[in-house]
Backbone as numpy.savetxt, mean C-alpha at the origin, in Angstrom:
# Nx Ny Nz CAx CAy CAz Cx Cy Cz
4.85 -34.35 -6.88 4.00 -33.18 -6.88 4.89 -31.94 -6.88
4.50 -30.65 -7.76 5.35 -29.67 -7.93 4.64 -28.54 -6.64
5.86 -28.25 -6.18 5.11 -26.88 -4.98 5.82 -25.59 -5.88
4.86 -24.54 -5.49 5.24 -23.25 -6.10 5.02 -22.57 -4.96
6.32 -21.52 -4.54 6.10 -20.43 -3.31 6.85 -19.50 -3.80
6.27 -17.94 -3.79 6.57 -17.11 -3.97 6.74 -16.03 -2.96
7.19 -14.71 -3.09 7.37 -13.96 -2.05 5.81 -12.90 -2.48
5.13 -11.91 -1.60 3.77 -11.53 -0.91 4.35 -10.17 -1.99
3.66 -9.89 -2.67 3.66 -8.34 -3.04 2.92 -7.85 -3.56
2.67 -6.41 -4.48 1.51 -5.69 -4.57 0.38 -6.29 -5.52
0.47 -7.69 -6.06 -0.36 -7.79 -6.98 -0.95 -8.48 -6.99
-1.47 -9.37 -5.51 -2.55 -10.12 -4.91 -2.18 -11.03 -5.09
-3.63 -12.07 -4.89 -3.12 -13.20 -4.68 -3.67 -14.27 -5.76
-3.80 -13.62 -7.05 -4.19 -14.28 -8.57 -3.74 -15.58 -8.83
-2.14 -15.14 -8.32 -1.66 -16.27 -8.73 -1.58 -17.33 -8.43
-1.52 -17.29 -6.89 -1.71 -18.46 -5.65 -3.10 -19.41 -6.14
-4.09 -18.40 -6.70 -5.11 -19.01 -6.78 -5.40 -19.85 -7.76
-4.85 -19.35 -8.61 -4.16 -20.24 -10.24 -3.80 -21.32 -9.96
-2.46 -21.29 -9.44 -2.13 -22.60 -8.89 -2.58 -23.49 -8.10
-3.60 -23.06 -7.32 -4.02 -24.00 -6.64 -5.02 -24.98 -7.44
-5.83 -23.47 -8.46 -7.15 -24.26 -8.99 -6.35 -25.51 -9.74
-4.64 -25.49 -9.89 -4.62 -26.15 -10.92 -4.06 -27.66 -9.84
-4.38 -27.85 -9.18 -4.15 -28.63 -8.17 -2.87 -29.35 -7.91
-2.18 -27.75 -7.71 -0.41 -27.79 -7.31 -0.48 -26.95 -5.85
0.38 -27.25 -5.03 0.27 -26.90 -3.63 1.77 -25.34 -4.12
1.03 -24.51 -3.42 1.70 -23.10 -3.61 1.77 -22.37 -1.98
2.78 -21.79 -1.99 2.93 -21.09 -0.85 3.23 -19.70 -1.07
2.86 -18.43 -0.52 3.39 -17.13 -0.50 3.92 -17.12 0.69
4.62 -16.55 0.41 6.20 -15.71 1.92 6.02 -14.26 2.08
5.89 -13.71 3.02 6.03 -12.88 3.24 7.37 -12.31 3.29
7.98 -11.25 2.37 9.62 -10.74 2.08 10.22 -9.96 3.89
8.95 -9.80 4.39 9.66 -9.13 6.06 9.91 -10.90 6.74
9.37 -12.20 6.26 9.85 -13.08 7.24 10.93 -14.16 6.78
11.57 -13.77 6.03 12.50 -14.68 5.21 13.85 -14.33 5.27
14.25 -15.09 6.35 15.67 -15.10 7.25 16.81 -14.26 6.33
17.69 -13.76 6.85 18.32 -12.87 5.81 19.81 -13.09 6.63
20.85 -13.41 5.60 22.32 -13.10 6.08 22.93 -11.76 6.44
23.87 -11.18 7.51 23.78 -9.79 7.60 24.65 -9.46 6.49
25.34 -10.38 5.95 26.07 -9.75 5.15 26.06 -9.92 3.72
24.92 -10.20 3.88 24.15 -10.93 1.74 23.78 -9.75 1.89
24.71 -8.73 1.19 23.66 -7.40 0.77 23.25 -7.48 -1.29
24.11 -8.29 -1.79 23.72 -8.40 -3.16 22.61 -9.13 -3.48
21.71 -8.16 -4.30 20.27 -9.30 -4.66 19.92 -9.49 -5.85
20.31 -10.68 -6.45 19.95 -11.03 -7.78 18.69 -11.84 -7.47
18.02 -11.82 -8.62 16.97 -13.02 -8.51 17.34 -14.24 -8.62
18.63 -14.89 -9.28 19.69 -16.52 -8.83 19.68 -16.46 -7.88
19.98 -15.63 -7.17 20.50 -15.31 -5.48 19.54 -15.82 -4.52
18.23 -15.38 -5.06 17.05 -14.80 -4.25 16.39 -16.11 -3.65
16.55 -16.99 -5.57 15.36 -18.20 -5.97 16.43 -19.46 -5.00
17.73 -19.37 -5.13 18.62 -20.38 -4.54 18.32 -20.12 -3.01
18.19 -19.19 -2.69 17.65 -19.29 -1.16 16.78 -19.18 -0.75
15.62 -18.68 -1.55 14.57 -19.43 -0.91 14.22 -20.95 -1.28
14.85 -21.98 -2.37 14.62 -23.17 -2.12 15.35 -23.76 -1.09
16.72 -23.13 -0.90 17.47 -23.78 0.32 16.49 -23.41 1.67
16.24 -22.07 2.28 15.07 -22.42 3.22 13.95 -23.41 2.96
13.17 -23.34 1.82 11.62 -23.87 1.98 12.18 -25.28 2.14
13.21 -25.79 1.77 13.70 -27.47 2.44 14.31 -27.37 3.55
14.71 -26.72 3.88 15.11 -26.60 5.61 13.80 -26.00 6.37
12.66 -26.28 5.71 11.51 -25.35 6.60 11.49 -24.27 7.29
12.29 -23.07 6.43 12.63 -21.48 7.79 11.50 -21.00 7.03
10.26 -21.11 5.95 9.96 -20.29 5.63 8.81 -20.21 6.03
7.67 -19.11 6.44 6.55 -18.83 7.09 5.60 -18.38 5.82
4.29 -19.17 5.97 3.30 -19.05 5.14 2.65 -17.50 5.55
1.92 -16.98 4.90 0.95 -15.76 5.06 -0.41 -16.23 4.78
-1.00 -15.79 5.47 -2.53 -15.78 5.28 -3.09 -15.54 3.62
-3.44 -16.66 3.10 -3.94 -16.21 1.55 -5.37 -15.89 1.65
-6.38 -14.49 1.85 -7.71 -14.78 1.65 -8.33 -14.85 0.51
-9.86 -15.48 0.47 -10.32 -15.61 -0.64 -10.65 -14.56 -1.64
-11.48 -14.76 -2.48 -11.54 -13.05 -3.17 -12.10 -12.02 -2.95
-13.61 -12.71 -2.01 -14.36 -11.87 -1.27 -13.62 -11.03 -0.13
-12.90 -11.40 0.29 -11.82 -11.00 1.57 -11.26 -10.11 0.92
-10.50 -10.04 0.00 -9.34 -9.20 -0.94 -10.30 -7.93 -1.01
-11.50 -8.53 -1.90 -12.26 -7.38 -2.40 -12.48 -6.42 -1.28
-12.99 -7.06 -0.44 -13.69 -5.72 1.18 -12.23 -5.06 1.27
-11.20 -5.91 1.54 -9.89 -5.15 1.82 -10.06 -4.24 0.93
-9.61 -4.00 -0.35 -9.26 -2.90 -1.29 -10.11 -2.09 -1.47
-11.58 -2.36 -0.75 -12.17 -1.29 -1.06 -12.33 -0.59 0.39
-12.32 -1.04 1.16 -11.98 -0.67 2.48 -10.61 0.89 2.85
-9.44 -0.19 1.87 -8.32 1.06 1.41 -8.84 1.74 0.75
-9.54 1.40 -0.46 -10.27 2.69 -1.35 -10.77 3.54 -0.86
-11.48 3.13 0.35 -12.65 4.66 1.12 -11.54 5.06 2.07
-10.89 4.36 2.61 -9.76 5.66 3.32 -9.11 6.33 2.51
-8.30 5.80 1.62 -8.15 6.95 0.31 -8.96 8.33 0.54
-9.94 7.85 -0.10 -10.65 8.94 -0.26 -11.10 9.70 1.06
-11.29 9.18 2.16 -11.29 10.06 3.05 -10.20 10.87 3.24
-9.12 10.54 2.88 -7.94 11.71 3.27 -7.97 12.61 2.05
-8.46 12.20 1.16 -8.18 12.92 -0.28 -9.67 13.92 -0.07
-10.73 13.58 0.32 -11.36 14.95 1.02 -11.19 15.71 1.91
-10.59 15.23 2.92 -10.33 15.85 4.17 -9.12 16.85 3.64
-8.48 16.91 2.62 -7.09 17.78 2.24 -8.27 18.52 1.60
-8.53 18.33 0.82 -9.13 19.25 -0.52 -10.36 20.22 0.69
-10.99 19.72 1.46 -11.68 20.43 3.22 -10.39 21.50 3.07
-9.18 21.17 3.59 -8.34 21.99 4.42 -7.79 23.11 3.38
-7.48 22.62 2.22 -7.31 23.23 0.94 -8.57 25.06 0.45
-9.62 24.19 1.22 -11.14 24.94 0.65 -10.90 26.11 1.75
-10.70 25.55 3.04 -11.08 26.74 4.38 -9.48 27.76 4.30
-8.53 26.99 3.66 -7.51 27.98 3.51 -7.55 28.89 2.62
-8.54 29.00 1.86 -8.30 29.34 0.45 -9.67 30.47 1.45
-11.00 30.61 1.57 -11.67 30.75 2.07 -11.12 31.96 3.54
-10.18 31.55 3.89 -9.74 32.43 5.04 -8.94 33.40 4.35
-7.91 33.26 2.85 -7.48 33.78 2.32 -8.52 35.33 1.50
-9.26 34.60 1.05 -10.13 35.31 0.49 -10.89 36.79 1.10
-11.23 36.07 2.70 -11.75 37.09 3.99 -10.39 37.87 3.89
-9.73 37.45 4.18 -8.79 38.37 4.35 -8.15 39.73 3.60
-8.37 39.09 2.28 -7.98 40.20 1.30 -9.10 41.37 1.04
-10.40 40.34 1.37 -11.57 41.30 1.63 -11.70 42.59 2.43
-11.54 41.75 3.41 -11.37 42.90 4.83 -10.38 44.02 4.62
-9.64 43.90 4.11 -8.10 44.71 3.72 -8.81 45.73 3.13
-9.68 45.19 1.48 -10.25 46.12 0.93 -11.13 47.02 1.80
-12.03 46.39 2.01 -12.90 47.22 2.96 -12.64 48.41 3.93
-11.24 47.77 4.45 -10.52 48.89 5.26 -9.78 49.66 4.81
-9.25 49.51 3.48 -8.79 50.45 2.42 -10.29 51.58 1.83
-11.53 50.61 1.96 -12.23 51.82 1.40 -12.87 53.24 2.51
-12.50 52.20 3.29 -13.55 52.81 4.65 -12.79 54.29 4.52
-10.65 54.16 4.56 -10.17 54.75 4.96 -10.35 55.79 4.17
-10.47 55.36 2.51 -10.64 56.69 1.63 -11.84 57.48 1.66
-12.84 56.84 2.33 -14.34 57.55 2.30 -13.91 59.02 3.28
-13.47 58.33 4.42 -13.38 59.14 5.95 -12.54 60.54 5.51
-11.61 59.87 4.77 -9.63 61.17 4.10 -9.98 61.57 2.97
């Protein structure tokens, strides 16, 4: 039987799921739990793939939680509405600055006209 394990990154978990439907046992790693030499600072992908098969046969490597799609989906849209809550809440802070700016230059006038009415 062929195992496929990969390392966890931004582009879900499509692939895991691929493989599984295709009824091959797959693992994702998370890249923060995958033991590291202090002094392997060079990273090739030879480098990368040779050690993570040398862990996943010495068993150092830690599975991650794969959820299903329904799970994924609430997640990203979950991030989606905080998104957007900060992306209103600026464009809010953006509006009342702009808004206080505005009073201000107002008032200026006003007290520029007041002064020429009076002189």
């Amino acid at each position: 039987m062929i195992c496929f394990f990969y390392e966890a990154g931004p582009c879900g978990y499509e692939l895991y799921r691929f493989i599984v439907s295709q009824s091959h046992q797959c693992i994702v790693v998370a890249p923060s739990l995958i033991p590291k030499n202090p002094g392997d600072k060079v990273k090739t992908d030879k480098r990368d793939a040779d050690q993570l098969v040398h862990l996943l046969r010495a068993g150092e490597l830690t599975s991650v939680y794969v959820p299903n799609a329904e799970d994924e989906a609430i997640r990203d849209l979950s991030r989606a509405r905080k998104d957007a809550v900060l992306v209103m809440k600026s464009a809010r802070q953006r509006l009342k600055s702009f808004y206080f700016d505005i009073t201000i230059v107002l008032m200026a006038q006003l007290i520029g006209l007041k002064n020429t009415c009076v002189g």
